[in-house]
C-alpha angles and dihedrals in degrees: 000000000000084000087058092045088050103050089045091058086047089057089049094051092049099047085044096045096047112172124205127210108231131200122181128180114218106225096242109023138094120247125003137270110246123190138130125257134183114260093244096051124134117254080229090056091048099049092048081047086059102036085056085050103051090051095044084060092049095229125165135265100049113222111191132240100251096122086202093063092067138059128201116225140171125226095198089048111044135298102249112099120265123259099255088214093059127101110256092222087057084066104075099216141073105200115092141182119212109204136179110234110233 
């Protein structure tokens, strides 16, 4: 019986706490960023997430680290840039594209 509770509490943790595998392509860089996020993270989270990324691998261009200087858009979804403040699992999609504004 507590083997049964236990196993049902495990379930409920893992369908309350989902995780997404995101891949964003930087505009002008070569390859994509892969990691795992929680399902309820911020878009803001996630594109910090990605900046620190893209300098722990040492890739060119630099981009900076100035998360105001980015936006965080899906092709699949619609060109205009995502709400910071949003929940990346609302969004549908796992494909990003990380762009500079001009």
């Amino acid at each position: 019986m507590v083997l049964h509770e236990q196993k049902q509490k495990q379930n409920q943790a893992i369908k309350g706490d989902n995780r997404l595998l995101v891949i964003i392509t930087v505009l002008g860089s070569a390859g994509r960023i892969r990691f795992i996020v929680h399902e309820g993270e911020l878009v803001a989270a996630v594109m910090e997430t990605a900046i620190k990324s893209y300098a722990r691998e040492g890739r060119l261009s630099v981009l900076g680290s100035n998360l105001n200087d980015f936006f965080l858009c899906s092709p699949i979804a619609g060109p205009e840039a995502l709400n910071p403040w949003e929940a990346i699992g609302a969004i549908g999609v796992r494909n990003f594209m990380l762009c500079k504004k001009p």
